[in-house]
N, C-alpha and C positions, 0 to 999 in steps of 0.2 A: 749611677752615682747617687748617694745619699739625696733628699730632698732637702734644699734650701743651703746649700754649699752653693756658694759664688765665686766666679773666679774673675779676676782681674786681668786686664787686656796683657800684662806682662806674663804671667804665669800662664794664657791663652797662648801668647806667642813661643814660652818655654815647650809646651806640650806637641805645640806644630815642628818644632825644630827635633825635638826626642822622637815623638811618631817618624819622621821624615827618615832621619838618619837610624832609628830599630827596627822600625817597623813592627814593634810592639802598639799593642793598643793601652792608652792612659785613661784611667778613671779619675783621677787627681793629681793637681802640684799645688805642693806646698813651698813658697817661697823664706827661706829662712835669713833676711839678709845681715843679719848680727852673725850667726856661724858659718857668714859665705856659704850654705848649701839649698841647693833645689833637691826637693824630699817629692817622688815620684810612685804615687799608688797604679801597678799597671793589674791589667786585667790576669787573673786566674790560668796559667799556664805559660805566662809570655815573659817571666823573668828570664830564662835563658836569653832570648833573641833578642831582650831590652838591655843586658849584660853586653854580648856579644861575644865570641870568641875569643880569649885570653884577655875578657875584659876591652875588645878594641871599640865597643860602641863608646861606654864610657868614658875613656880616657880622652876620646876625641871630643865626646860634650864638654868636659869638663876642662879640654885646650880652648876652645872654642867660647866656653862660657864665663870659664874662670872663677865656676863654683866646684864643692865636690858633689856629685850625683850619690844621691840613697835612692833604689827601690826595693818598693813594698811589692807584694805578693797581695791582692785586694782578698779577701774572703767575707761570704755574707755572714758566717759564725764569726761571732766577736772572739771565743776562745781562740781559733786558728786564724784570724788576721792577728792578734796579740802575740799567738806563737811566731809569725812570719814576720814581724815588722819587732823582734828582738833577737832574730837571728841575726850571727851565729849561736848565739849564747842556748845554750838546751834549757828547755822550759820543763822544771818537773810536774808543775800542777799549775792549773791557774780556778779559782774561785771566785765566782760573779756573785756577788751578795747584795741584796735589793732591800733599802733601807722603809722604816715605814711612812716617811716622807716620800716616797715615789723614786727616791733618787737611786743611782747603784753607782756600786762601786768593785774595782777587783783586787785580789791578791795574787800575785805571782810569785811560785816559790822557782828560783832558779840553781844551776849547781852550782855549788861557792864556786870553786874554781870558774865561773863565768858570772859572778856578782859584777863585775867592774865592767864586762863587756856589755852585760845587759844596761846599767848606769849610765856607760859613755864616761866622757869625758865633760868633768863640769857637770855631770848630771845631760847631757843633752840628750840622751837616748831616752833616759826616763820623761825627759819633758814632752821629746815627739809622740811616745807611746801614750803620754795621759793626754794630748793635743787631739791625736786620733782616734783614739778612745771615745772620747768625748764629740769628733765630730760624724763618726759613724755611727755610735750605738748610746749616747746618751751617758757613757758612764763618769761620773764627774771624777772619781780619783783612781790611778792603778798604781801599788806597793809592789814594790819590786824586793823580795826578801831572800 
């Protein structure tokens, strides 16, 4: 996990209950409680079995918990966690540009016909992707175009 991400005993107990019942391994929850959803960074390999079979882990978290469950796909390249955490939507490029202030930033170009899936709803996908952006690799803004 990133250095200096703290998680809070609620979001600790979310993570013990997801582990328990996937059996996936968790490197993050993000608790979003204005969009009712717990956003779940799992380890490299483990979205299948953190899914489950027609979707039956999930559905049961999300009886259980009474948010909707997102997981992320973790990757230590900021390019392919950015591609994994805007799926489904096909990513055609993404460009990481490092400002002379120190700061970066990225540009995502997606295929029009998956503009709106990469966006969300209300913008919420765009907001998680520049949330996590920012808390794994420092990049303070991602344009989704």
């Amino acid at each position: 996990m990133a250095s200096g991400i703290k998680l809070t005993s609620k979001e600790m107990r979310y993570i013990a209950l997801f582990e328990s019942i996937t059996g996936a391994s968790v490197k993050d929850c993000v608790l979003d409680e204005e969009s009712k959803r717990a956003i779940f960074i799992v380890k490299e390999g483990d979205v299948g079995m953190a899914i489950g079979k027609g979707g039956k882990n999930i559905h049961l978290l999300e009886r259980m918990t009474s948010k909707r469950h997102e997981i992320i796909e973790y990757s230590d390249s900021p390019d392919q966690f950015i591609r994994n955490a805007l799926k489904p939507a096909q990513v055609l490029e993404i460009r990481i540009t490092e400002k002379p202030d120190g700061k970066s930033f990225a540009v995502v170009r997606v295929n029009p016909k998956d503009k709106g899936v990469a966006i969300g709803k209300n913008g919420r996908n765009a907001e998680r992707i520049r949330f996590l952006a920012k808390r794994y690799f420092q990049i303070q803004n991602v344009s989704i175009t």
